[in-house]
PDB file as gemmi writes it, atoms N, CA and C in Angstrom:
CRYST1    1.000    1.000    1.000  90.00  90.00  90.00 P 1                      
ATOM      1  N   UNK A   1       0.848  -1.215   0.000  1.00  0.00           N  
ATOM      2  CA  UNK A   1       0.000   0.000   0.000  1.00  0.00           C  
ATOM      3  C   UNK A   1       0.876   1.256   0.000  1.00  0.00           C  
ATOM      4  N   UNK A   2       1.968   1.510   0.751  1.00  0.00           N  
ATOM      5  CA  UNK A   2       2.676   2.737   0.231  1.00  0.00           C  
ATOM      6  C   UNK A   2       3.376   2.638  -0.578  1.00  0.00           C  
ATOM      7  N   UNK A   3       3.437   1.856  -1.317  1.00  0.00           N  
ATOM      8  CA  UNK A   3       4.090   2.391  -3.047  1.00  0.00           C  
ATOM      9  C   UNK A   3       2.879   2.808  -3.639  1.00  0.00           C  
ATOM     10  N   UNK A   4       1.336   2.820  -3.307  1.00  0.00           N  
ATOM     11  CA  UNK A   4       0.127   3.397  -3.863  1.00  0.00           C  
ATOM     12  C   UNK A   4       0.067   5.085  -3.430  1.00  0.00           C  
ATOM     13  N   UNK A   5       1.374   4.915  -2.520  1.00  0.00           N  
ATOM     14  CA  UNK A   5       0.608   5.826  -1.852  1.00  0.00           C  
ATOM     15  C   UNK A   5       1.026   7.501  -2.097  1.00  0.00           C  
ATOM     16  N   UNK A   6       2.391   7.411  -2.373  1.00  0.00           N  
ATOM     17  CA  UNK A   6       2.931   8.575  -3.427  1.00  0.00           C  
ATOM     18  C   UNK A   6       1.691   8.615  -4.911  1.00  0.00           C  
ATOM     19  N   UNK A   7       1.796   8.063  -5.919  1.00  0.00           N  
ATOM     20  CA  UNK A   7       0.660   8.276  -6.994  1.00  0.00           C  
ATOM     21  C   UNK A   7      -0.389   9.287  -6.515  1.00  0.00           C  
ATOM     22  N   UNK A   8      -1.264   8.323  -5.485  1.00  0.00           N  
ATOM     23  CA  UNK A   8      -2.383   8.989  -5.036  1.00  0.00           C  
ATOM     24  C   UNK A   8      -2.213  10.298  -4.635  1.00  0.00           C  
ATOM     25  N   UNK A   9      -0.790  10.614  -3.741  1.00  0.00           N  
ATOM     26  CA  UNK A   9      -0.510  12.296  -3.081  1.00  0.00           C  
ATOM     27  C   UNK A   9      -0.412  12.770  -4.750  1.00  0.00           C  
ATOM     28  N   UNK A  10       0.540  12.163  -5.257  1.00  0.00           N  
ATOM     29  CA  UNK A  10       0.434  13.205  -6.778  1.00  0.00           C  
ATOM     30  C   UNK A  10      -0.350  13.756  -7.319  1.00  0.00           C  
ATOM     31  N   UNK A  11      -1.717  12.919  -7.231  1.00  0.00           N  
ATOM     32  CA  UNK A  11      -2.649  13.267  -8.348  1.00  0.00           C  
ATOM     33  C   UNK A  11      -3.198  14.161  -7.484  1.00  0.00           C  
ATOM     34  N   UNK A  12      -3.459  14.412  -5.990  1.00  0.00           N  
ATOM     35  CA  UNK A  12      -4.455  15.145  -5.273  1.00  0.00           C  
ATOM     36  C   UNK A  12      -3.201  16.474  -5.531  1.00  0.00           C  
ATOM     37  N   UNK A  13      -2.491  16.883  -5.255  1.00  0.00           N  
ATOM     38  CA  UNK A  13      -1.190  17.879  -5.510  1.00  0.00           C  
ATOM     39  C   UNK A  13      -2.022  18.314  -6.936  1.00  0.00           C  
ATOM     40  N   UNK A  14      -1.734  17.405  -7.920  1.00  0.00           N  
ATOM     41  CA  UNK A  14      -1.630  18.185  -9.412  1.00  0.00           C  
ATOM     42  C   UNK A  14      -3.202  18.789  -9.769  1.00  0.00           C  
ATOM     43  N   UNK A  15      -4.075  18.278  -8.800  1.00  0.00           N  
ATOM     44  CA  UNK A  15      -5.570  18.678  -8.989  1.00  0.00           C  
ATOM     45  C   UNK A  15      -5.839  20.084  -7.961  1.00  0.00           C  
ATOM     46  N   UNK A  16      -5.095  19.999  -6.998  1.00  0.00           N  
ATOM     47  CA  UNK A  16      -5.179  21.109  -5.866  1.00  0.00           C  
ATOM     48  C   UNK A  16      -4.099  22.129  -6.648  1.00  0.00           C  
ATOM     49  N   UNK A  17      -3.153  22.153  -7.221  1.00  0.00           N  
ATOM     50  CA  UNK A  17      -2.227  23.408  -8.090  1.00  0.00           C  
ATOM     51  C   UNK A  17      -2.980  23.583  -9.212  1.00  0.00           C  
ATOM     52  N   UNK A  18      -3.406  22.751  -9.646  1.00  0.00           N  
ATOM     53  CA  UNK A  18      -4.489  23.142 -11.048  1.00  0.00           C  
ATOM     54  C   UNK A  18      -5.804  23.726 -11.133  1.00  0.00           C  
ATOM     55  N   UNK A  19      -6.625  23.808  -9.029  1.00  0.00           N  
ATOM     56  CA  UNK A  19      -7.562  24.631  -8.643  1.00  0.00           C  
ATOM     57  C   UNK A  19      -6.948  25.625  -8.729  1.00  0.00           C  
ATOM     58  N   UNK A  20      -5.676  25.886  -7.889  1.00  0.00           N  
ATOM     59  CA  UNK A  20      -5.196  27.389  -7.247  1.00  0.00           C  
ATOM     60  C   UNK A  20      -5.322  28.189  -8.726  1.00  0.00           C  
ATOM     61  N   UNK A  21      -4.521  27.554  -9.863  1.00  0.00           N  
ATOM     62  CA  UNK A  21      -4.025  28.226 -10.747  1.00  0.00           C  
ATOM     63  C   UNK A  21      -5.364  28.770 -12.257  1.00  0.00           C  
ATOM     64  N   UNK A  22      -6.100  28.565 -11.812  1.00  0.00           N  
ATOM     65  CA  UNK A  22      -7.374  28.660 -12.366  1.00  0.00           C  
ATOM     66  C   UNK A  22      -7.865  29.805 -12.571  1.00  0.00           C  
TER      67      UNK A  22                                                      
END                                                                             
């Protein structure tokens, strides 16, 4: 489960910088 578990922080990161930057 934590090799799942970086991916998952990524995608919530690249969706939360891609709100800010909106």
């Amino acid at each position: 489960m934590f090799l799942d578990v970086p991916d998952l922080f990524a995608q919530l990161v690249a969706i939360l910088v891609a709100l800010q930057f909106n």
